[in-house]
MISERO-20756 format. One record per residue (C-alpha): residue in one letter; x, y, z; residue number from 0. Coordinates in steps of 0.05 Angstrom, whole numbers, plus 5000, padded with zeros to 4 digits. Each point is the difference from the previous one (the first is absolute). Example, Ala and Ser with C-alpha at 12.3 -4.5 7.8 and 13.67 -1.06 7.14 Angstrom:
- A, 5246, 4910, 5156, 0
- S, 5027, 5069, 4987, 1
! end
This chain:
- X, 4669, 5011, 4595, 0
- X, 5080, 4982, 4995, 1
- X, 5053, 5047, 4964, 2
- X, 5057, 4972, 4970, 3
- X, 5056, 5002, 5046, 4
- X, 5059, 4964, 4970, 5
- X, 5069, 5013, 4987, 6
- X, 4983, 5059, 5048, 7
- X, 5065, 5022, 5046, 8
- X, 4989, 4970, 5084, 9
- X, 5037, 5016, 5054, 10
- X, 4993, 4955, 5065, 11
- X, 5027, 5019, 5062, 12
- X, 5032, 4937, 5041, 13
- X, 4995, 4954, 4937, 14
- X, 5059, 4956, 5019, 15
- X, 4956, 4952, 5035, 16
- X, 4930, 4983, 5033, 17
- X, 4940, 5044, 4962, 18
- X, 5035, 5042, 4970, 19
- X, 5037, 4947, 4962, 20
- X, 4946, 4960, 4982, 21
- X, 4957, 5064, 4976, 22
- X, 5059, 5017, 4953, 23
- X, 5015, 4932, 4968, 24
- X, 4917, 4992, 4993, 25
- X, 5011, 5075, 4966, 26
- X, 5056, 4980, 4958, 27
- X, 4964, 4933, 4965, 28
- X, 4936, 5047, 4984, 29
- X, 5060, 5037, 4962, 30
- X, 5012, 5068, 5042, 31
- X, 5061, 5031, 5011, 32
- X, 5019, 4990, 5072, 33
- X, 5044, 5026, 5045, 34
- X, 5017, 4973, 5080, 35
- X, 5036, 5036, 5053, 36
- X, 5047, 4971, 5056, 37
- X, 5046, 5030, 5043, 38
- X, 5050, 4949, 4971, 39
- X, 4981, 4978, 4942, 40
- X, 5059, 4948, 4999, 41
- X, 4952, 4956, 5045, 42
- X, 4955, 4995, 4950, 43
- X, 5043, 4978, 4941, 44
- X, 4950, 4948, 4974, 45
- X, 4939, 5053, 4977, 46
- X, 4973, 4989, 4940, 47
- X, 4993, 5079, 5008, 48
- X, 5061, 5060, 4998, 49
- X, 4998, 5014, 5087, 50
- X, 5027, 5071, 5003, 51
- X, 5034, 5020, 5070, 52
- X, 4949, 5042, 5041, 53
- X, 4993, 5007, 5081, 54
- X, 4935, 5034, 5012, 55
- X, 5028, 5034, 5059, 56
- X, 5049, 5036, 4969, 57
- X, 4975, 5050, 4944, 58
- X, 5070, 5012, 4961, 59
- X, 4989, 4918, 4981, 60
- X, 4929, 5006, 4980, 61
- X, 5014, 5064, 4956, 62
- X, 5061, 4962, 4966, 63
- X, 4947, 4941, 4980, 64
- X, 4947, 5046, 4979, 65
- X, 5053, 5033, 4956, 66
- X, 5032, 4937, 4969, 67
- X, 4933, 4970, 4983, 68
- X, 4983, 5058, 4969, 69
- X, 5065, 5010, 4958, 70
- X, 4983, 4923, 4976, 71
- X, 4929, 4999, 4979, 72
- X, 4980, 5078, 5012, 73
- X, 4943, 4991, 5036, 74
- X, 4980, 4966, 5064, 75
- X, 4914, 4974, 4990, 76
- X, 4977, 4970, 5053, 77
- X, 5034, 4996, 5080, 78
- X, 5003, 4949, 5048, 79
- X, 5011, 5020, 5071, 80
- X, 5021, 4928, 5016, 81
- X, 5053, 5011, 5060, 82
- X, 4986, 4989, 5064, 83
- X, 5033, 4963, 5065, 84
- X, 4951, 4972, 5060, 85
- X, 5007, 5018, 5068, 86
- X, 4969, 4965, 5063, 87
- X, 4995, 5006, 5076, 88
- X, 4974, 5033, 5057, 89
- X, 4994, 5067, 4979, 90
- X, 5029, 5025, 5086, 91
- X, 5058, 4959, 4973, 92
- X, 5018, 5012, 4930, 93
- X, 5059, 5045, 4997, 94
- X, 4984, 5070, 4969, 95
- X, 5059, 4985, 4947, 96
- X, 4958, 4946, 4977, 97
- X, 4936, 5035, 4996, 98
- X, 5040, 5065, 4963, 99
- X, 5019, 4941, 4947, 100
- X, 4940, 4968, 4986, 101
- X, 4974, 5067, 4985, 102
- X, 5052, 5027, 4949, 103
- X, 4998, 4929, 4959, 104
- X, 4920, 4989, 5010, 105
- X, 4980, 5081, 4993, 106
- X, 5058, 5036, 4982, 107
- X, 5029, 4959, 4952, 108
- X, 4938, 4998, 4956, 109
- X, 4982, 5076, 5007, 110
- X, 5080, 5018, 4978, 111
- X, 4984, 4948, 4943, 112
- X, 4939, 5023, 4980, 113
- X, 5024, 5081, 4996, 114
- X, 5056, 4977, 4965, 115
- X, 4958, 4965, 4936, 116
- X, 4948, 5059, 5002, 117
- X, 5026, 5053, 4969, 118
- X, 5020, 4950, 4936, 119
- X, 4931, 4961, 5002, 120
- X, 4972, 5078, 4996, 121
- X, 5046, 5023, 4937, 122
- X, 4979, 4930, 4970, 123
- X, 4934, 5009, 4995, 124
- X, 4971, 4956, 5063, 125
- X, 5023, 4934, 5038, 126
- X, 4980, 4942, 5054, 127
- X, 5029, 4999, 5073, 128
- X, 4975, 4940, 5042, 129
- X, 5020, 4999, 5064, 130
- X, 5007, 4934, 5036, 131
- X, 4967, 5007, 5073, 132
- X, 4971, 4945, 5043, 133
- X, 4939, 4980, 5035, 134
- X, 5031, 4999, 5055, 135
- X, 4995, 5083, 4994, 136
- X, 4924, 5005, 5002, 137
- X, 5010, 4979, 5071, 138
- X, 5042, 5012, 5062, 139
- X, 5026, 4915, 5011, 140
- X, 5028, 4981, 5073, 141
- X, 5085, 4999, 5002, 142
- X, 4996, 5024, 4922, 143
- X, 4971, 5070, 5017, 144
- X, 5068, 5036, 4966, 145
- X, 4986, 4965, 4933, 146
- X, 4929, 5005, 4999, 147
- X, 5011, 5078, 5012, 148
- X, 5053, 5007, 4949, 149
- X, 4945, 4966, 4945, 150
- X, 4946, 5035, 5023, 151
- X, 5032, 5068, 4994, 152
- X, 5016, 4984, 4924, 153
- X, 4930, 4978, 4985, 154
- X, 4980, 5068, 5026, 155
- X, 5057, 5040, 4965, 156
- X, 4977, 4974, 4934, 157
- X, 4926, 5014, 5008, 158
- X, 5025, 5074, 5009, 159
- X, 5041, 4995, 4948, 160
- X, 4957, 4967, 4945, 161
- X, 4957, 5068, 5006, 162
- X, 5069, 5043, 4995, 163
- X, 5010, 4959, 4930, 164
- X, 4941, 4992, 4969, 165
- X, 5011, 5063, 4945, 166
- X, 5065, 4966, 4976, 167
- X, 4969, 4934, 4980, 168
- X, 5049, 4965, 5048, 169
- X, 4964, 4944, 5035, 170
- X, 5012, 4979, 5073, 171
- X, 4966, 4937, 5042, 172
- X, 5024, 4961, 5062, 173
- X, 5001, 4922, 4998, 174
- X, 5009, 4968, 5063, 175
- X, 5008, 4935, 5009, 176
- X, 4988, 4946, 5046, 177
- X, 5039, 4942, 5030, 178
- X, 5056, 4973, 4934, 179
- X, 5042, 4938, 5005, 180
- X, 5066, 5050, 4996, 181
- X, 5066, 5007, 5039, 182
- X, 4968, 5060, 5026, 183
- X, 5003, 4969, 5077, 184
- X, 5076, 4995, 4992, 185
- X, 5018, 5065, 4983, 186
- X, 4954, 5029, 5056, 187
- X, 5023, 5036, 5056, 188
- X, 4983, 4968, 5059, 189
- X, 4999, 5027, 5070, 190
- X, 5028, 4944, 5045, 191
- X, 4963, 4959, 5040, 192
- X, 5026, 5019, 5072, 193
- X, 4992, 4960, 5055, 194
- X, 4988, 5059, 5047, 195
- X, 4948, 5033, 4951, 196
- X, 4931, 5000, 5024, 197
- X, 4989, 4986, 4931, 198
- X, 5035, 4938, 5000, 199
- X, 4939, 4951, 4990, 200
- X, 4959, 5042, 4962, 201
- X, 5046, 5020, 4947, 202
- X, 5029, 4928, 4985, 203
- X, 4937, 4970, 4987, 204
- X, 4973, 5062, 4953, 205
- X, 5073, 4990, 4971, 206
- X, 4994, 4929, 4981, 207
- X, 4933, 5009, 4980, 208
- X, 5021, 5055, 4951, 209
- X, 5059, 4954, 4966, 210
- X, 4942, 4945, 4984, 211
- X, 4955, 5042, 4967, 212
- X, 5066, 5028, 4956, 213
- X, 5025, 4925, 4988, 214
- X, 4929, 4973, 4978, 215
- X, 4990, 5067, 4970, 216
- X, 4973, 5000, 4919, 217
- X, 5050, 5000, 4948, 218
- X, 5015, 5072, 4976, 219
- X, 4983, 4990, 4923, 220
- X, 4935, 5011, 5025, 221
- X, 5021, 5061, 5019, 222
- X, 5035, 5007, 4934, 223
- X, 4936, 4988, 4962, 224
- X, 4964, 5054, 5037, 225
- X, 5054, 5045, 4987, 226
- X, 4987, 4994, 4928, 227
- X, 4929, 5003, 4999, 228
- X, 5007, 5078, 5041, 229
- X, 5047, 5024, 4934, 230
- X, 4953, 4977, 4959, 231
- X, 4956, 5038, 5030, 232
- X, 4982, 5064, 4965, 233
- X, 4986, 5037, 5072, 234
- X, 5017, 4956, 5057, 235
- X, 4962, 5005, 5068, 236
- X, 5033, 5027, 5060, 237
- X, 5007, 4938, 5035, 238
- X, 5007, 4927, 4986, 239
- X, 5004, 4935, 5046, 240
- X, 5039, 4939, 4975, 241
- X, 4994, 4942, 5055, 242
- X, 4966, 4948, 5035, 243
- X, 4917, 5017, 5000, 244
- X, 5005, 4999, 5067, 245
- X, 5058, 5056, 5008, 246
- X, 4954, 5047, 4945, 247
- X, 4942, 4993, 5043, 248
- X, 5029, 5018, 5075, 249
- X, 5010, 5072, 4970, 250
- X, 4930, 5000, 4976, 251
- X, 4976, 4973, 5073, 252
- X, 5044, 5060, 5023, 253
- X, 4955, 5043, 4973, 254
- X, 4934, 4969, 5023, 255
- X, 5025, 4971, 5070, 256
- X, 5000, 5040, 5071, 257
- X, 5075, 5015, 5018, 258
- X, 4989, 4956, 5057, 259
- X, 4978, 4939, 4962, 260
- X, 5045, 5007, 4937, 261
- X, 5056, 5003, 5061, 262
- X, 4977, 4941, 5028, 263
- X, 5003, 4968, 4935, 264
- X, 5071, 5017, 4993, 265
- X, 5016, 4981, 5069, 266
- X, 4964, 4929, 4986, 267
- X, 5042, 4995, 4928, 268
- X, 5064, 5002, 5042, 269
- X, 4980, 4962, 5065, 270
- X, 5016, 5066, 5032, 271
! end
């Protein structure tokens, strides 16, 4: 069964560019209201969609955008916690800095979001957070350990928190994603490829390896698709996979596998 979802209010994290942009201008034809965020919206000048300015690390931004959304349409429906930045490298080399920022934009920066829409999705009556994860979280991946730690703890998080909700009629579900053809790889962080590291081998390969899968990666109105088909759903599962068939079914040979063997697997994936 589908509800009818249109001209209802959307706010999408990071929707300047990549999946979040494509999710919002899919949103936008099937006639919602939809609202991106950027930390300068100035870059993305060409949206078909208002971009208002929010940094996900910094909570005085997110509770400005939370408040001018809801001064223009007075509600916020349904929440995309888009934002996110990549991070790769031996995790014995990654700086801690690094790892303390992939955190606060891939965990923090979705939990500030989210308590921030709350207590208005609560006064109106109910509401729709999907929060954008990865496969890569269902799974601890060699030299992208940090980013598959940062996803998996939000998949977690909003298992938790879909119980905390359920007696305000505010829905909550993870999608995660697989490999996109995005620009993703270029705003990663990368941990240099040092030609002292003991690493150095190892981690270039599983590097290059990672930038093919983005660049022949699906195209993200597949994504965009899905996402509609979740707010049309009356009462959305806890966790959906968008990706290549073979992506969706490593986390279900996860589950099945010997740690051994499913490591093995991994190791063979990334001539490791």
């Amino acid at each position: 069964m589908k509800t009818d979802t249109s001209s209802k209010v959307v706010l999408i994290t990071g929707g300047s560019s990549g999946i979040g942009r494509s999710i919002g201008e899919f949103l936008q034809h099937k006639n919602f209201k939809v609202y991106g965020t950027s930390r300068n919206p100035q870059t993305g000048s060409d949206s078909p969609f208002p971009l208002v300015a929010l940094d996900v690390t910094k909570k005085e931004t997110i509770g400005a955008a939370v408040k001018h959304i809801l001064e223009k349409e007075g509600r916020i429906d349904v929440l995309i916690n888009n934002a996110g930045v990549g991070i790769t490298g031996p995790i014995e080399e990654t700086p801690e800095e690094e790892i303390k920022k992939a955190f606060d934009t891939n965990y923090f920066g979705p939990l500030n979001v989210t308590k921030a829409v709350l207590p208005h999705m609560r006064e109106q009556g109910g509401g729709l957070i999907i929060n954008i994860t990865s496969i890569a979280g269902y799974m601890g991946l060699p030299y992208r350990g940090i980013y598959s730690a940062t996803k998996g703890a939000l998949e977690l998080t909003t298992e938790a928190f879909r119980m905390e909700l359920k007696d305000f009629n505010i829905k909550m579900t993870n999608v995660a994603p697989g490999d996109f053809a995005t620009n993703i790889a270029a705003g990663r962080y990368h941990a240099p490829v040092m030609d002292n590291s003991p690493y150095k081998a190892a981690y270039k390969n599983t590097l290059e390896i990672m930038n093919q899968h983005v660049d022949s990666g699906k195209d993200p109105q597949v994504m965009a698709r899905a996402i509609l088909k979740i707010i049309q759903t009356p009462n959305p599962r806890g966790h959906y996979k968008v990706g290549e068939p073979l992506q969706k079914f490593s986390i279900a040979l996860k589950r099945i596998l010997p740690d051994k063997v499913y490591e093995k697997m991994l190791l063979k994936h990334y001539k490791l």
